[in-house]
C-alpha positions as a LaTeX table, in Angstrom:
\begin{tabular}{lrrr}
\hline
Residue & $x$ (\AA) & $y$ (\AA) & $z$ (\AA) \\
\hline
Unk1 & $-57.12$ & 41.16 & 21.32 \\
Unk2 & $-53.82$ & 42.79 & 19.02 \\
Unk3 & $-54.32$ & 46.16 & 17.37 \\
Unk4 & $-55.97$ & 46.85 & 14.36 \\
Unk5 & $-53.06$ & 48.48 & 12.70 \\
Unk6 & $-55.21$ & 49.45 & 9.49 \\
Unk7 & $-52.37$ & 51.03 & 7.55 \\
Unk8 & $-50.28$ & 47.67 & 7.66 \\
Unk9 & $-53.23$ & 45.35 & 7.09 \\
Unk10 & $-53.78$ & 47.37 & 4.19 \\
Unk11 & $-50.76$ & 47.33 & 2.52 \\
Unk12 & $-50.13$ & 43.64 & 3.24 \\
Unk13 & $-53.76$ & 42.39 & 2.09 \\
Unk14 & $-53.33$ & 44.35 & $-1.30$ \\
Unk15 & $-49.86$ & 43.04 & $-1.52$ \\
Unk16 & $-51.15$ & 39.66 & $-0.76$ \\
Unk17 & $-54.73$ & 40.10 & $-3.45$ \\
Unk18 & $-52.29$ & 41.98 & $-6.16$ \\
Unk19 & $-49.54$ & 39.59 & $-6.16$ \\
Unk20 & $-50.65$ & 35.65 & $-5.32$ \\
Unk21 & $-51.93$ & 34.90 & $-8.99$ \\
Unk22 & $-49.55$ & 37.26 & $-10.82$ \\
Unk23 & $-46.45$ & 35.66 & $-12.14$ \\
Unk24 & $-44.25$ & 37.94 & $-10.04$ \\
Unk25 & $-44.11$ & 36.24 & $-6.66$ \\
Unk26 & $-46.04$ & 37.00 & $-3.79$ \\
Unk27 & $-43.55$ & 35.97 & $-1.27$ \\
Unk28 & $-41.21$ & 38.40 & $-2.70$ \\
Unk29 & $-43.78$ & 41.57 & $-2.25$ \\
Unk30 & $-44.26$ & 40.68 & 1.42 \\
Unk31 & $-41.00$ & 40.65 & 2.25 \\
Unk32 & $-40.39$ & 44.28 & 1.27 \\
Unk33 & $-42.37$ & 45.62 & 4.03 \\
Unk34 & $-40.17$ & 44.35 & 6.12 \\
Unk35 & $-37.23$ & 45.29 & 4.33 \\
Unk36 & $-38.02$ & 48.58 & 3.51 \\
Unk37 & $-40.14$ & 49.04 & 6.64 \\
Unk38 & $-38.88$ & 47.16 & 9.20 \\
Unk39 & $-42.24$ & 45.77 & 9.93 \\
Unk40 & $-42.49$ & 42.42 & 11.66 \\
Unk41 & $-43.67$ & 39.25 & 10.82 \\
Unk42 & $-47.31$ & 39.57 & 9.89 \\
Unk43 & $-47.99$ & 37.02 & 12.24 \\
Unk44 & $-49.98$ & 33.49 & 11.42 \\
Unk45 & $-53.33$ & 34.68 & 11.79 \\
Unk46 & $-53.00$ & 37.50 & 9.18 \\
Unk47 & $-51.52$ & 34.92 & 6.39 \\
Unk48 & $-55.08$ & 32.40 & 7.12 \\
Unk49 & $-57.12$ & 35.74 & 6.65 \\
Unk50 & $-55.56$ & 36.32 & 3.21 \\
Unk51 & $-54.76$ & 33.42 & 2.08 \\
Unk52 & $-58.36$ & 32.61 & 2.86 \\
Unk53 & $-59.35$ & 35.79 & 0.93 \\
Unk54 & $-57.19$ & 34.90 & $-2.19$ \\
Unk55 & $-59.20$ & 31.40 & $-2.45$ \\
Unk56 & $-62.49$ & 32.69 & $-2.17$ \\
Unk57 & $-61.51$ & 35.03 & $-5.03$ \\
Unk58 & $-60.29$ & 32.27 & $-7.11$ \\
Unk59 & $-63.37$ & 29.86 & $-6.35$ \\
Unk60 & $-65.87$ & 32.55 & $-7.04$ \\
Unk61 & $-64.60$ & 33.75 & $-10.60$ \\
Unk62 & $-63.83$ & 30.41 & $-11.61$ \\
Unk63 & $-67.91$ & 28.74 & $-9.68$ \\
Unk64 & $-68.88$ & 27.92 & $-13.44$ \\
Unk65 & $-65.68$ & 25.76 & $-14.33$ \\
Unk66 & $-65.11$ & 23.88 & $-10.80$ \\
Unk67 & $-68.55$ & 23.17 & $-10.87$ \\
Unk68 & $-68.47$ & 21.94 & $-15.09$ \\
Unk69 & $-65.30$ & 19.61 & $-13.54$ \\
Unk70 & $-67.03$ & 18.48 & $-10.30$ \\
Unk71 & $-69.86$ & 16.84 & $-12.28$ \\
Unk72 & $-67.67$ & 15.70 & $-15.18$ \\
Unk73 & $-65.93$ & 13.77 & $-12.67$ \\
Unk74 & $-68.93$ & 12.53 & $-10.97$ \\
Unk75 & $-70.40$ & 11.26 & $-14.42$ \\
Unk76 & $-67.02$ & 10.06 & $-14.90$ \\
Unk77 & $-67.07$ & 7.98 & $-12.23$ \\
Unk78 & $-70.74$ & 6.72 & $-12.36$ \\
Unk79 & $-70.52$ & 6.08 & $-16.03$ \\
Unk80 & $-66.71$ & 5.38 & $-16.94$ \\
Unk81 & $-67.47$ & 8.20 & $-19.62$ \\
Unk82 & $-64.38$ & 10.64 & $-19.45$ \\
Unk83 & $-65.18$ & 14.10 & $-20.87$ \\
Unk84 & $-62.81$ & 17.53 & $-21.39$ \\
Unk85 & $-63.47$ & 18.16 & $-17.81$ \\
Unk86 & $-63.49$ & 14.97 & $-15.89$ \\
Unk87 & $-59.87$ & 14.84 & $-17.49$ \\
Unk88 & $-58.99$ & 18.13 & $-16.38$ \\
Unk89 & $-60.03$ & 17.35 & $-13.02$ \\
Unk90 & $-58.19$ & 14.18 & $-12.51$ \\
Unk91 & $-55.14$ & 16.43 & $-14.28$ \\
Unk92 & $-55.54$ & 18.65 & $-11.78$ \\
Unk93 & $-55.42$ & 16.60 & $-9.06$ \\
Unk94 & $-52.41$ & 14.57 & $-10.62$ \\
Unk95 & $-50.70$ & 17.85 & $-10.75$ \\
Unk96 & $-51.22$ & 19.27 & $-6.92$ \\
Unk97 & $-49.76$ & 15.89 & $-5.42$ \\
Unk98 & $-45.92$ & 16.69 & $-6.10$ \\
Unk99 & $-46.07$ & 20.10 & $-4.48$ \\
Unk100 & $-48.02$ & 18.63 & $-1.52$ \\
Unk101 & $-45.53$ & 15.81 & $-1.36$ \\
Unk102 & $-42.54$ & 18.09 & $-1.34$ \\
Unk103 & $-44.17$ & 20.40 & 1.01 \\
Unk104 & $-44.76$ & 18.08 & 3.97 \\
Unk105 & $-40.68$ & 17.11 & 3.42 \\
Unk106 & $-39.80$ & 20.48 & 2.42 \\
Unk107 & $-41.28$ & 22.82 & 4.55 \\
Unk108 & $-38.80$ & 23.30 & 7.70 \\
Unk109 & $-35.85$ & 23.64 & 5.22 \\
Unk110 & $-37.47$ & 26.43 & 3.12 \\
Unk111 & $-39.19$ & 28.19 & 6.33 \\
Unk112 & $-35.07$ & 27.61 & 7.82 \\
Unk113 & $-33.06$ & 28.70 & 5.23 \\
Unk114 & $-33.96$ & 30.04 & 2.47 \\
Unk115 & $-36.36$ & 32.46 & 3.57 \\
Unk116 & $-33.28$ & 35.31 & 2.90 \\
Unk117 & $-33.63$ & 38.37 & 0.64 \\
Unk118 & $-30.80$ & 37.87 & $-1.45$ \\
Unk119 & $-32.12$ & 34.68 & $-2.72$ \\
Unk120 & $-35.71$ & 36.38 & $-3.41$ \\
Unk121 & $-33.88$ & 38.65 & $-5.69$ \\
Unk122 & $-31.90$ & 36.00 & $-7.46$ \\
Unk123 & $-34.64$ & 33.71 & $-7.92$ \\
Unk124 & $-36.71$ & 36.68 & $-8.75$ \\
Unk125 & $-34.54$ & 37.21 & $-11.96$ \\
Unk126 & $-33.68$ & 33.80 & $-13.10$ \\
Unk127 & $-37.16$ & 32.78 & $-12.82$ \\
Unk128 & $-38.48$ & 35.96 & $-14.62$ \\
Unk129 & $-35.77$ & 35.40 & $-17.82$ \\
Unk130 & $-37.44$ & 31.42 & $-18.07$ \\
Unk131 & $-40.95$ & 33.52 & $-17.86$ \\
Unk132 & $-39.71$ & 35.39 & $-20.78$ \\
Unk133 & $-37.75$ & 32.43 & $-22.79$ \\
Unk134 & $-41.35$ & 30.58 & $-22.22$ \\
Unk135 & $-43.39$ & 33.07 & $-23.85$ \\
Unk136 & $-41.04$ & 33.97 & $-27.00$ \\
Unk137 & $-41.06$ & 30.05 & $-27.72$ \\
Unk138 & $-42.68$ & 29.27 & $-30.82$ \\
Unk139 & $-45.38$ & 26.86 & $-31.58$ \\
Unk140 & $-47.42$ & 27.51 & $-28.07$ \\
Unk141 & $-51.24$ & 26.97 & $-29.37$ \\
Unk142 & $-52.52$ & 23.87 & $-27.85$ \\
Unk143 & $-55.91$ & 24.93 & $-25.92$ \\
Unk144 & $-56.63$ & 23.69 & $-22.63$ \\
Unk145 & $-59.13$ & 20.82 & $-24.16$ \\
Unk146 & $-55.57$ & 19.58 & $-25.84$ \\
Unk147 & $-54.18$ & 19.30 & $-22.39$ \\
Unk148 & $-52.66$ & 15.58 & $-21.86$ \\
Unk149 & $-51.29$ & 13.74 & $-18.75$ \\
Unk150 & $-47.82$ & 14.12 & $-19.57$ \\
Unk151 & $-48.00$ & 18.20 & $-19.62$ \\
Unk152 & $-50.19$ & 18.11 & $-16.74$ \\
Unk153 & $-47.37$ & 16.41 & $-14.95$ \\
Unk154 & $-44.64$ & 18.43 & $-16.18$ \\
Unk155 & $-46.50$ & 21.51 & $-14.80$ \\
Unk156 & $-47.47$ & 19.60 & $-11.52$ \\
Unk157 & $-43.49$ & 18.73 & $-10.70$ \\
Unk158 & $-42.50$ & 22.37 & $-11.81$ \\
Unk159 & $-44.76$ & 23.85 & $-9.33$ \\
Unk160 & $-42.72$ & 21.94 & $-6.45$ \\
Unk161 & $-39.97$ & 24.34 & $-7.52$ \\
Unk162 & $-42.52$ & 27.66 & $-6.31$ \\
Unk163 & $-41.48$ & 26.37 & $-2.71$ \\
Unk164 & $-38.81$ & 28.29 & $-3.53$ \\
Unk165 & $-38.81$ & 31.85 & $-2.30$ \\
Unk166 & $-38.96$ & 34.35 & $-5.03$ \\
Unk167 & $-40.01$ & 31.66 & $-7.58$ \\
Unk168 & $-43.59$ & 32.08 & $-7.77$ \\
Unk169 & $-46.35$ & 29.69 & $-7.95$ \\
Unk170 & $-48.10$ & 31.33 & $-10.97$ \\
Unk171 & $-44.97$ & 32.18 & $-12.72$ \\
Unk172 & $-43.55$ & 28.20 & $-13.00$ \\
Unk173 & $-46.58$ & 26.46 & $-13.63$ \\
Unk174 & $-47.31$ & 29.09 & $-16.25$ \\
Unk175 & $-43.47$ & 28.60 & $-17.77$ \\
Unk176 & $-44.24$ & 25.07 & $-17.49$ \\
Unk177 & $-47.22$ & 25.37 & $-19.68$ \\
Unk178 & $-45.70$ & 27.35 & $-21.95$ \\
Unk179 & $-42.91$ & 24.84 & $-22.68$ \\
Unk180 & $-45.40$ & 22.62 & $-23.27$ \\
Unk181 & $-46.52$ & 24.37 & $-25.72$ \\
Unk182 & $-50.04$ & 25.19 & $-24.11$ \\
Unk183 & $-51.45$ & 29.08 & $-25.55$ \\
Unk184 & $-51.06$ & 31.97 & $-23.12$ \\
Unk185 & $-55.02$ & 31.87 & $-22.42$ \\
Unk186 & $-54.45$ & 27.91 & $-21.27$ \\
Unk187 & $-51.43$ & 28.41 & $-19.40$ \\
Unk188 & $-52.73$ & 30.36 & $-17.32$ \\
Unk189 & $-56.20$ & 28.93 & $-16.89$ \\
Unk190 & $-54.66$ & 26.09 & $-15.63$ \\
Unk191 & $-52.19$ & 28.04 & $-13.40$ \\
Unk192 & $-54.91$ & 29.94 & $-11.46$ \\
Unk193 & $-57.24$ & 26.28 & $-11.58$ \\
Unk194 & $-54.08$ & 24.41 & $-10.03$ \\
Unk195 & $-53.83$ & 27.41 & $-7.36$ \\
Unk196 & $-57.15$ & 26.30 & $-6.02$ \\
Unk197 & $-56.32$ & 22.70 & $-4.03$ \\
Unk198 & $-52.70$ & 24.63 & $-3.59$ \\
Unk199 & $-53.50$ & 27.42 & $-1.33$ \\
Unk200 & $-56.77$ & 25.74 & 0.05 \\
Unk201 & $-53.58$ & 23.19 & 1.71 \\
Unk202 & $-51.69$ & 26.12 & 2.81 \\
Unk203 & $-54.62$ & 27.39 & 4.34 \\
Unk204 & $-55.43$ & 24.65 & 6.23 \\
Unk205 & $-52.23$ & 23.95 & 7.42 \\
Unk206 & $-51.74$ & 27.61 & 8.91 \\
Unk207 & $-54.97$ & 27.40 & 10.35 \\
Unk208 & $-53.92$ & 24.14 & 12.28 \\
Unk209 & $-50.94$ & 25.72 & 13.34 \\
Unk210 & $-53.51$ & 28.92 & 14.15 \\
Unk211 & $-55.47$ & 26.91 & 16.45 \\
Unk212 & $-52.73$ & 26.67 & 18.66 \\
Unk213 & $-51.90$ & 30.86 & 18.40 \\
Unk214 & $-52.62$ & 33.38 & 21.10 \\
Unk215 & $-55.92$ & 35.80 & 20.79 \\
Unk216 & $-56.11$ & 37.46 & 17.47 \\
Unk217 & $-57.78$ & 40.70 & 16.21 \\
Unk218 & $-60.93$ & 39.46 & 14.43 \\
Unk219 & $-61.52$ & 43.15 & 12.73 \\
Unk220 & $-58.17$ & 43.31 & 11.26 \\
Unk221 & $-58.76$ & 39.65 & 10.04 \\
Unk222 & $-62.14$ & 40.33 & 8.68 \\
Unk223 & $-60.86$ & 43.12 & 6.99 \\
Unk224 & $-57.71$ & 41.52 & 5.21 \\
Unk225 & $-59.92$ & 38.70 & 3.91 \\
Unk226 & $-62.42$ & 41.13 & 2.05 \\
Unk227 & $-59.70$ & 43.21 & 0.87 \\
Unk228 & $-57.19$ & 40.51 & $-0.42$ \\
Unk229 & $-60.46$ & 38.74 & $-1.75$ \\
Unk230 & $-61.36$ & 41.86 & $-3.72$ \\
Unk231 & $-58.46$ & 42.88 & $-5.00$ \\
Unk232 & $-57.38$ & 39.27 & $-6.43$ \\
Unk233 & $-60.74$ & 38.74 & $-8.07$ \\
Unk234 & $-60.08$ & 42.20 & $-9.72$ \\
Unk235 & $-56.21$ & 40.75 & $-10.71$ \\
Unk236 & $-57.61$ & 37.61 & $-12.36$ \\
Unk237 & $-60.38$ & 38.97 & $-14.18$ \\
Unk238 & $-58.20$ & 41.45 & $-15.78$ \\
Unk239 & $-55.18$ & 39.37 & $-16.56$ \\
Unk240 & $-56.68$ & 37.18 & $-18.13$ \\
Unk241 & $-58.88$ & 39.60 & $-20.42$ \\
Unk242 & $-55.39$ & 41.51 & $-21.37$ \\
Unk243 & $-52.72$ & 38.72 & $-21.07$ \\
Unk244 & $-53.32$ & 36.85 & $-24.79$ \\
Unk245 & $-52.85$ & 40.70 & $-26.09$ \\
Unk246 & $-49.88$ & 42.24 & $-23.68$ \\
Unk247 & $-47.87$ & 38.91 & $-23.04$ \\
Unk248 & $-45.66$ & 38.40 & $-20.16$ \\
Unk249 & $-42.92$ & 40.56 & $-20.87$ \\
Unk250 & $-44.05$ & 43.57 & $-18.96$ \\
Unk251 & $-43.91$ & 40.84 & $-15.47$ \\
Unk252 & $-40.30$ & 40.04 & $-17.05$ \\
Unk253 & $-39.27$ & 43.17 & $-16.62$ \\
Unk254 & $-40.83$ & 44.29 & $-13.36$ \\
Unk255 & $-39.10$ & 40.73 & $-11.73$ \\
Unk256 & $-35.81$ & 42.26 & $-13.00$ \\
Unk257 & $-36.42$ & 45.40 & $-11.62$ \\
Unk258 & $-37.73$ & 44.12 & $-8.05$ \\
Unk259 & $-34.95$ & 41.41 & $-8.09$ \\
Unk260 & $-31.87$ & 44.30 & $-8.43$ \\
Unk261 & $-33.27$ & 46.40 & $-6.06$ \\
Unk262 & $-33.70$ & 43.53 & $-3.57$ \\
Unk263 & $-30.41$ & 42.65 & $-4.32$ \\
Unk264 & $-29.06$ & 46.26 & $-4.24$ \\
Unk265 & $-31.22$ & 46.83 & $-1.21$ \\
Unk266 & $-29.75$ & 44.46 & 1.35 \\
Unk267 & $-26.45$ & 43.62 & $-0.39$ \\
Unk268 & $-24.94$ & 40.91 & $-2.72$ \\
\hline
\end{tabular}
């Protein structure tokens, strides 16, 4: 069994809770540890733990709407009776399958090459400016009921673009949205509902990988899932009950900051 380094969990697991469903990139954030640090690789069984936690979070707050979709889709399918939510599930669904397309092709090139700080930081600032262009764009009021199949896919092939590091997952599908004229409060509804069959992949396909890993330390595990878990339920509940009000130009402005100093940091 590895070490419980507590401090590093820590810091990693609030990193990981704070930052997966904010439209600032979590990828970015864990990288600076290591930058700044000179910490090592978390390892593979650390990113099932809080990947694991992040889902939970995101499952749990949103119980009454996955389970108002399930059994619209269910009804859907036993009746031929499409409702709001049996068409937000199928839109859903429609949406996740470019990202997991691009992802099984995809994945060795990103985890190869692009996995470099200087393109965090660039990526990190052109993506935050099309956050902020997004949100200034007139005419965004269509509610999530208004949603159609056309948006849905726009947002769906956006999202393939968050396998880009520095991007962020939240951040594009919530631009995306935006374009599309969807409100703030649906943009990012759907962002953090779309997250769900996202990382639930990712997590499986570490833990696949994990199966085939050396011992782990269970405590250190344990404790990165309940923290990452916490601290992301606390993230969504309050975003969402401030965002309609405050906007995204405060997480414009914090990408520009974090993408100078990452490009300041290791050099242009």
């Amino acid at each position: 069994m590895t070490d419980f380094d507590f401090i590093r969990a820590t810091v990693l697991a609030l990193i990981q809770g704070l930052t997966e469903f904010l439209p600032v990139s979590s990828s970015a954030h864990l990288i600076l540890p290591s930058v700044l640090l000179g910490w090592e690789d978390q390892g593979l069984a650390f990113d099932v733990a809080v990947h694991l936690g992040t889902l939970l979070a995101v499952v749990v707050f949103f119980r009454r709407d996955l389970y108002a979709i399930s059994a619209g889709c269910m009804h859907h399918l036993a009746t031929g009776q499409a409702s709001d939510n049996s068409k937000l599930g199928w839109y859903l669904l429609l949406a996740t399958l470019p990202v997991v397309i691009a992802g099984f092709i995809l994945k060795d090139v990103v985890d190869n090459y692009m996995r470099d700080a200087r393109i965090f930081g660039v990526t990190t600032i052109i993506f935050g400016l099309l956050l902020w262009v997004a949100d200034r764009k007139k005419g965004a009021t269509r509610s999530l009921q208004q949603l159609d199949l056309r948006t849905a896919l726009i947002i769906g092939f956006s999202q393939m673009l968050a396998l880009i590091p520095g991007v962020s997952r939240s951040g594009i599908t919530t631009t995306a949205a935006l374009m599309c004229n969807l409100d703030r409060d649906a943009a990012t509804r759907f962002s953090f509902l779309l997250a769900i069959p996202v990382i639930a992949g990712a997590a499986l396909l570490l833990l696949m990988d994990l199966l085939q890993a050396e011992s782990v330390n269970w405590y250190e595990l344990g404790y990165a899932l309940v923290l990452s878990m916490l601290t992301a339920f606390a993230c969504i509940h309050y975003f969402l009950r401030f965002i309609s009000r405050i906007g995204f130009l405060p997480f414009v402005i914090y990408r520009m900051i974090l993408g100078c100093f990452l490009l300041f940091f290791v050099g242009i």
